[in-house]
Backbone as CSV, one residue per row, in Angstrom:
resi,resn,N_x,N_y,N_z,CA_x,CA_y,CA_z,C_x,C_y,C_z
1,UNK,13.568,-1.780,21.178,12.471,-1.585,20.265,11.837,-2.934,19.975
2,UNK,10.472,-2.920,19.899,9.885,-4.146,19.967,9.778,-4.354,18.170
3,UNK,10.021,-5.760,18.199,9.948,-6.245,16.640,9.162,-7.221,16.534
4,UNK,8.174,-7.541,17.273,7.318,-8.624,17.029,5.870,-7.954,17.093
5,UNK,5.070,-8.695,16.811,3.531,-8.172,16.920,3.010,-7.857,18.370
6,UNK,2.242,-6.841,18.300,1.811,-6.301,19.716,0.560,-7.234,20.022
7,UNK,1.244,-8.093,21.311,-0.243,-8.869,21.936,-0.941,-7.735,22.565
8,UNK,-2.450,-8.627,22.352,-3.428,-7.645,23.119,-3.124,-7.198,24.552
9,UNK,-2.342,-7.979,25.182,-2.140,-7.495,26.674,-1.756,-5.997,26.434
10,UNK,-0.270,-6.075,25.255,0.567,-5.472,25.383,0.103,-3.893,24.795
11,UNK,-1.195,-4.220,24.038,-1.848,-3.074,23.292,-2.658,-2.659,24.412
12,UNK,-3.194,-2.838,25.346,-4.566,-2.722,26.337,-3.639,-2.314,27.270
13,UNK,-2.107,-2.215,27.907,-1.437,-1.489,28.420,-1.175,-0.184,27.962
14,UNK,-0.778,-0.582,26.873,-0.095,1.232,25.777,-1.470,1.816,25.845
15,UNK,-2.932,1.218,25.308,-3.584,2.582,25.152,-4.003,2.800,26.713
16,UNK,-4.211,1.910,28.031,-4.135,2.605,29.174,-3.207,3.531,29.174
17,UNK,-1.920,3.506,29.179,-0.921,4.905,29.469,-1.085,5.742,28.946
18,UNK,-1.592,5.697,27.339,-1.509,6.555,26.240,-2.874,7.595,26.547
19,UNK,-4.069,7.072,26.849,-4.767,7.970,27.591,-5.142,8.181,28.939
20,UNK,-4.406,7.721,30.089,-3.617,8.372,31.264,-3.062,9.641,31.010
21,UNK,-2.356,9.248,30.098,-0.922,10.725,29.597,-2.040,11.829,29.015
22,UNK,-2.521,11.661,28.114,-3.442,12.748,27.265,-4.393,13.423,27.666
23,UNK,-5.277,12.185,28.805,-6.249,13.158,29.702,-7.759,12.478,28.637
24,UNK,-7.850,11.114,28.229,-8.877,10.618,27.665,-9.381,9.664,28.246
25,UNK,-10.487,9.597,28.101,-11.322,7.988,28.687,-12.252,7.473,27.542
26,UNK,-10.959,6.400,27.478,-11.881,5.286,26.268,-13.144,4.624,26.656
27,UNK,-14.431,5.139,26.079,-15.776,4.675,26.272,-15.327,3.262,26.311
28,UNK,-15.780,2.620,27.352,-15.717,0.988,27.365,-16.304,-0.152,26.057
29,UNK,-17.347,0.581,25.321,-17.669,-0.165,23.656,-16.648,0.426,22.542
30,UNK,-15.584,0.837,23.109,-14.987,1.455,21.867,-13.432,0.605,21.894
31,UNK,-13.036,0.231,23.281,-11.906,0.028,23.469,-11.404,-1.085,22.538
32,UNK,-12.508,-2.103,22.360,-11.365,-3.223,20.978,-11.256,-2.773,20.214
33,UNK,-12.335,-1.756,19.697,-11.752,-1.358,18.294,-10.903,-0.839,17.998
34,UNK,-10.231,0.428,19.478,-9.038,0.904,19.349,-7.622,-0.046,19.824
35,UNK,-8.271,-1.080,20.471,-6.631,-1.963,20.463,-6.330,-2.547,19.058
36,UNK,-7.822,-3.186,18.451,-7.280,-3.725,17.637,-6.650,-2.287,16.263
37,UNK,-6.827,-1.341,16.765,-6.276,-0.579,15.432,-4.760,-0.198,15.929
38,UNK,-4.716,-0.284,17.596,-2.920,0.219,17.749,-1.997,-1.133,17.360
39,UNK,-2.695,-2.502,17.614,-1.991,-3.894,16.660,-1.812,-3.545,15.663
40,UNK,-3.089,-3.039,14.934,-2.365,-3.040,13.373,-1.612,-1.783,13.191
41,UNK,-1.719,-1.099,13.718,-1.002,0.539,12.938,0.546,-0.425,13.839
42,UNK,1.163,-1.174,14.833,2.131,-1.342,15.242,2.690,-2.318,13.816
43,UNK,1.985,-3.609,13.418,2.309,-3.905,12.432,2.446,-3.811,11.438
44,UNK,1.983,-2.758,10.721,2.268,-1.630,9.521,4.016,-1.211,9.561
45,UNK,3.843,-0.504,10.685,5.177,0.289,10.856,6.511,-0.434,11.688
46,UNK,5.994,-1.764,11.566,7.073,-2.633,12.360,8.567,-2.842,11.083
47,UNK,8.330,-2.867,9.332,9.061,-2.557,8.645,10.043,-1.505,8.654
48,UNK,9.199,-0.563,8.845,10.154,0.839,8.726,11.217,1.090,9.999
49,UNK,10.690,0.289,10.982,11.324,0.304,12.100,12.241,-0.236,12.496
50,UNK,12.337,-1.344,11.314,13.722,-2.398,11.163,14.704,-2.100,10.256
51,UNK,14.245,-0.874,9.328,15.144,-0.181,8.429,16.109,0.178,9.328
52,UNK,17.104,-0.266,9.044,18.943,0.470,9.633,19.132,1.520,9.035
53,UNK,19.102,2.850,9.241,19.636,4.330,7.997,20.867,4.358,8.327
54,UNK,22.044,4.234,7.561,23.875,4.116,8.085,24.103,5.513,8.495
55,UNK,24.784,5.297,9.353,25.557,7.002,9.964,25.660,8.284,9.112
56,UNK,26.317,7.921,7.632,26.838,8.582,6.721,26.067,9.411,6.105
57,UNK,24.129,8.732,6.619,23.158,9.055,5.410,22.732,10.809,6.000
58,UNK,23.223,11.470,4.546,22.385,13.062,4.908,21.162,13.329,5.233
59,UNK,20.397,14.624,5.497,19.252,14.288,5.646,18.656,14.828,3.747
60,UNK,17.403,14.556,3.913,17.441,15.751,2.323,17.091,17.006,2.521
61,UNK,17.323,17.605,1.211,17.555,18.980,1.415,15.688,19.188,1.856
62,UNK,15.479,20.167,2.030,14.232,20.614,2.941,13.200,21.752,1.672
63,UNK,12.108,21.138,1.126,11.340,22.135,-0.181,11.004,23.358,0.747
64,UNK,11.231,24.117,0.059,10.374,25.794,0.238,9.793,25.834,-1.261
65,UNK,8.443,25.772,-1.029,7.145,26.353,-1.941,7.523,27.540,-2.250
């Protein structure tokens, strides 16, 4: 799991695969704006991703409305 910030190489690879896989073609004026948003949404969630949850931990119980 990657724990450092996503270089642009490394973002301009993922969203090539990511719409390879899906069946999209990023308009060519759109594409920085979407690397630079998979950098940041990677560095947002690079915290939560370093959270350790210990073996022991239950899950919680599940609401029914």
């Amino acid at each position: 799991m990657q724990r450092t910030p996503l270089s642009p190489a490394d973002a301009e690879a993922w969203l090539d695969a990511a719409a390879r896989i899906a069946g999209l073609e990023i308009p060519a004026e759109c594409r920085a704006g979407v690397v630079a948003q998979l950098a940041l949404n990677h560095r947002l969630v690079m915290p939560l991703l370093a959270f350790d949850i210990p073996e022991e931990t239950l899950p919680a119980p599940r609401f029914i409305p």
